[in-house]
BAMI-416774 format. One line per field, with one value per residue: x, y, z of N, C-alpha, C in turn; residue number from 1; residue in three letters. Coordinates in pm, whole numbers. Atoms other than C-alpha are relative to their C-alpha. Example, Ala and Ser with C-alpha at 12.3 -4.5 7.8 and 13.67 -1.06 7.14 Angstrom:
BEGIN
n_east	(89 -82);
n_north	(-119 -119);
n_up	(0 -6);
ca_east	(1230 1367);
ca_north	(-450 -106);
ca_up	(780 714);
c_east	(90 -77);
c_north	(120 109);
c_up	(0 73);
nr	(1 2);
rest	(ALA SER);
***
This chain:
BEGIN
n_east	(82 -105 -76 127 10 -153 43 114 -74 -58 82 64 -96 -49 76 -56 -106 47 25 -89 -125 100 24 -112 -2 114 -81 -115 99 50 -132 -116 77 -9 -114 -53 36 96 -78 126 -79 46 11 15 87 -47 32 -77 -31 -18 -91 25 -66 55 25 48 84 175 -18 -77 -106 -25 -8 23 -72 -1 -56 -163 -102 -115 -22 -157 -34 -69 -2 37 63 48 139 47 41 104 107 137 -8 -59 -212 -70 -19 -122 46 12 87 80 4 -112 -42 -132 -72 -23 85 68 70 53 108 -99 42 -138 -58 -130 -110 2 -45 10 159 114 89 79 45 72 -46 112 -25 -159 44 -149 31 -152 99 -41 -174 -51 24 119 40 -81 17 146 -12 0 145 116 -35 100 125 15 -29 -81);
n_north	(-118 -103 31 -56 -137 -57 -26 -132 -110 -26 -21 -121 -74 -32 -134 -85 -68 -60 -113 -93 -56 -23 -171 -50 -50 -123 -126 -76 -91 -122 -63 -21 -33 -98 -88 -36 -162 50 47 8 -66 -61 29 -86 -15 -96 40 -117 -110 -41 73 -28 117 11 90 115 -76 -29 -118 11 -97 18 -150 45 17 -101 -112 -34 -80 93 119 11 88 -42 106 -71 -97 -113 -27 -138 5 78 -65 63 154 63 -49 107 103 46 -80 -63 -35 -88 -159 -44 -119 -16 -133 83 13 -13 97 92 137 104 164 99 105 15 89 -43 -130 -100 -32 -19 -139 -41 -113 -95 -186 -27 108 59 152 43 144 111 168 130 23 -105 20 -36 -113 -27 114 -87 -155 56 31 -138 -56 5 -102 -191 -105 -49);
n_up	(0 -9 121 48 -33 13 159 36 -52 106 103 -71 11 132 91 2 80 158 -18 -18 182 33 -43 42 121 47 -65 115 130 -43 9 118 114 -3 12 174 95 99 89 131 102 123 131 146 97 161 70 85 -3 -148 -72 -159 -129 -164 -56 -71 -30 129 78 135 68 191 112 116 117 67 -72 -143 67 -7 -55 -5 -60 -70 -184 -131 7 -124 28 -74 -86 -19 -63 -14 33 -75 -2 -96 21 138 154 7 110 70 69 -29 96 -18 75 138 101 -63 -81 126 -10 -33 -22 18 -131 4 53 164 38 153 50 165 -40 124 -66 80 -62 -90 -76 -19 -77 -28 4 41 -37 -24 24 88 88 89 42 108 96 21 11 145 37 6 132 111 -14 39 112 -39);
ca_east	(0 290 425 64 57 458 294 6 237 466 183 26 392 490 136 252 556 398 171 435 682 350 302 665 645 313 511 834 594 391 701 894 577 556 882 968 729 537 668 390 611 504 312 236 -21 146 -14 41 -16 38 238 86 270 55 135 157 -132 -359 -240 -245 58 0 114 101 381 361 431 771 1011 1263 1366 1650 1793 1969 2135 2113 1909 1847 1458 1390 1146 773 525 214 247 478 900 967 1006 1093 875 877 592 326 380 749 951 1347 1564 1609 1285 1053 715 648 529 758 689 1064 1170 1431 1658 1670 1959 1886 1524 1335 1269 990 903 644 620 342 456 745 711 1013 1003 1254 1142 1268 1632 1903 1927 1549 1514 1761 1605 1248 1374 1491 1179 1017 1247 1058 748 893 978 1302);
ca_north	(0 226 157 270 601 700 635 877 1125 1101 1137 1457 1592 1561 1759 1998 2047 2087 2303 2567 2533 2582 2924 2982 2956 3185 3464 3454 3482 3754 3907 3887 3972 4293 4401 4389 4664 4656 4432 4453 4543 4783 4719 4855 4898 4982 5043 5201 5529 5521 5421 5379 5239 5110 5137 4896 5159 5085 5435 5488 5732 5769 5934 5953 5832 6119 6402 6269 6480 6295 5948 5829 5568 5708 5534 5597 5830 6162 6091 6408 6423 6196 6469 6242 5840 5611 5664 5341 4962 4840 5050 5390 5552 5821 6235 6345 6650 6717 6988 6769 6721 6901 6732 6428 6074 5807 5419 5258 4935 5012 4748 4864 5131 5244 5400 5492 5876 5970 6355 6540 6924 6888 6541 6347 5974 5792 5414 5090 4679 4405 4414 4684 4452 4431 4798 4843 4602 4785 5155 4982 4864 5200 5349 5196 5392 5725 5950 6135);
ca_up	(0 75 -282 -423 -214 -337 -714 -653 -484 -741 -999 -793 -815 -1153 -1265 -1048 -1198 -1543 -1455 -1304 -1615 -1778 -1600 -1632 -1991 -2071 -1839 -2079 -2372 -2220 -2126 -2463 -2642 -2458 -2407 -2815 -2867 -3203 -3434 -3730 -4044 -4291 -4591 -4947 -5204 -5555 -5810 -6172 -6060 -5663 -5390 -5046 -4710 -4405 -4126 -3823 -3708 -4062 -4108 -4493 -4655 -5060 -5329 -5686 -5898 -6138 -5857 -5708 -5767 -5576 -5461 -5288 -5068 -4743 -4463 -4121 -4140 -3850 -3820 -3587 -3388 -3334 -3341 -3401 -3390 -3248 -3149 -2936 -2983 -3339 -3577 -3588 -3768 -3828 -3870 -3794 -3870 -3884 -4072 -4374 -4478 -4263 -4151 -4353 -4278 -4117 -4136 -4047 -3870 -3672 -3718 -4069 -4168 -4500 -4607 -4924 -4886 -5188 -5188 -5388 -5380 -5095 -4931 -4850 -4693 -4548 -4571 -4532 -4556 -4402 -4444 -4584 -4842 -4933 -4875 -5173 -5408 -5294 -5373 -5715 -5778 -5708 -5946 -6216 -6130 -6120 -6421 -6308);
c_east	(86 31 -137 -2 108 -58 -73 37 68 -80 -13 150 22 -101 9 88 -44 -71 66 94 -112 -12 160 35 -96 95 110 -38 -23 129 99 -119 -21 59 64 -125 -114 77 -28 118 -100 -40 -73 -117 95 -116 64 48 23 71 -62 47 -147 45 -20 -164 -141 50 26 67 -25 42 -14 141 74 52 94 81 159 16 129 -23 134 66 38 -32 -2 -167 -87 -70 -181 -69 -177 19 52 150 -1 -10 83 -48 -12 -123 -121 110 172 115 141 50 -8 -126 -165 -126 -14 -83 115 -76 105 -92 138 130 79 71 -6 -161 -3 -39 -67 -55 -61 -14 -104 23 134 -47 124 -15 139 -155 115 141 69 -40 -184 -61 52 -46 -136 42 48 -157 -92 41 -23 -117 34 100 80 97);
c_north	(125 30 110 169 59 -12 109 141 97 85 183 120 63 102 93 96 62 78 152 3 27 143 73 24 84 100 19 -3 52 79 33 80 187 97 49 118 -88 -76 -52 83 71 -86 51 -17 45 -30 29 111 41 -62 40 -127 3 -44 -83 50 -16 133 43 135 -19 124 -50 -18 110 122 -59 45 -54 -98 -28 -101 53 -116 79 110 114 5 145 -31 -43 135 -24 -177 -88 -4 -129 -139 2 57 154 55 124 133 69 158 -16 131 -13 -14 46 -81 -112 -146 -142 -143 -115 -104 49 -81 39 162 69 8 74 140 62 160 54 182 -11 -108 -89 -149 -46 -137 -127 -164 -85 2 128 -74 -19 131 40 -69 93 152 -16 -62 133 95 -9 38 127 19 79 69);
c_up	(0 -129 -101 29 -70 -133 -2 15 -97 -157 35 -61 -141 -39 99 -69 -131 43 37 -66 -59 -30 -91 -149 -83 60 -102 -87 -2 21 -147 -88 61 32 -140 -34 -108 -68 -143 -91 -90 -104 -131 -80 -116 -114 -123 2 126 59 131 121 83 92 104 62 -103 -57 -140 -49 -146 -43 -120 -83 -64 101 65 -67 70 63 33 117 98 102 98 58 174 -38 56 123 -32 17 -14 11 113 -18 104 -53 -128 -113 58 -88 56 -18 112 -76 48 -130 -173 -130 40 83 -92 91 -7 7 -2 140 25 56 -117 -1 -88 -11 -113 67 -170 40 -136 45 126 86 7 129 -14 22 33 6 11 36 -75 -174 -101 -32 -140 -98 -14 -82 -157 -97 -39 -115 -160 -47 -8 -145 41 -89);
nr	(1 2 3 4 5 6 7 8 9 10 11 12 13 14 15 16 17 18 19 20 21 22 23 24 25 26 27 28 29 30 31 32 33 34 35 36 37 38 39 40 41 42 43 44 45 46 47 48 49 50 51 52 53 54 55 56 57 58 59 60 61 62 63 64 65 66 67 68 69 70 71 72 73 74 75 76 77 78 79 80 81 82 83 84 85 86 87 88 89 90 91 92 93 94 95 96 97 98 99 100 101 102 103 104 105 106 107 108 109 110 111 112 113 114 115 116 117 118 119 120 121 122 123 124 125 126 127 128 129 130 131 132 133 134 135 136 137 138 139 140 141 142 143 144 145 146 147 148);
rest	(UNK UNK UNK UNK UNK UNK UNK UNK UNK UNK UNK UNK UNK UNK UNK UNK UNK UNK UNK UNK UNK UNK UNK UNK UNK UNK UNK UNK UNK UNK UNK UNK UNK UNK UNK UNK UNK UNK UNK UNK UNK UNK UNK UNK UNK UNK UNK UNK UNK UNK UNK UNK UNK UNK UNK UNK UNK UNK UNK UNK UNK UNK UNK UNK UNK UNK UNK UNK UNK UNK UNK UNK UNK UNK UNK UNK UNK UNK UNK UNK UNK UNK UNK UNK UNK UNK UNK UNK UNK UNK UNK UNK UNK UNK UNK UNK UNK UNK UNK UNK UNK UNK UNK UNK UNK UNK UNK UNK UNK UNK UNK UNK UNK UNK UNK UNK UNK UNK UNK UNK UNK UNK UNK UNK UNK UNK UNK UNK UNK UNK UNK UNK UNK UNK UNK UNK UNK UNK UNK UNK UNK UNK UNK UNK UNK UNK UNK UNK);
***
């Protein structure tokens, strides 16, 4: 009978244990999930005649094709200063202003050192994806839409 009780004990124990690694592992999920911040990447609409980012916010940025007057591919950029959106975790994004390019319309990851800056006489949107290297492949891409 002894032998019987030290099985059930044992039993009782072990789903203990699982249950409290259990916990212990929801907590460093919860924990990782809301110490990284946002981590929703940007994403695009192109069409023929437009180019619009969204983003982790839904927020949509467009323009038209036809009015950019310039495009370029910077790295490590001076973003300025957040004066509508979000400045912390891993995306940066909505309504920002700095010296360079006054107020415009931010939607980086920042991980990501190089960005896509598109500027029309009335707007200017600052972009990167994924990787330096995919930003550079994207901003090539875009260069097939504008007329320069």
């Amino acid at each position: 009978m002894s032998d019987s009780t030290e099985t059930k004990n044992e039993k009782k124990q072990q789903k203990r244990n699982f249950y409290i690694n259990l916990l212990i592992i929801i907590a460093i999920l919860l924990f990782i999930t809301f110490r990284s911040g946002n981590t929703t990447a940007n994403t695009y609409k192109i069409t023929e005649t437009t180019f619009t980012v969204i983003a982790p916010d839904d927020t949509q940025y467009s323009l038209n094709f036809a009015d950019v007057l310039h495009l370029e591919l910077v790295s490590n950029a001076d973003y300025g200063t957040c004066t509508q959106g979000e400045d912390s975790g891993t995306q940066y994004y909505g309504t920002w202003e700095n010296d360079a390019w006054g107020t415009y319309y931010l939607s980086v990851s920042t991980s990501v050192s190089q960005c896509i800056v598109i500027q029309t006489a009335d707007t200017t949107i600052v972009t990167n994806y994924e990787s330096n290297s995919t930003t550079s492949a994207f901003y090539k891409e875009l260069q097939a839409y504008v007329d320069l």
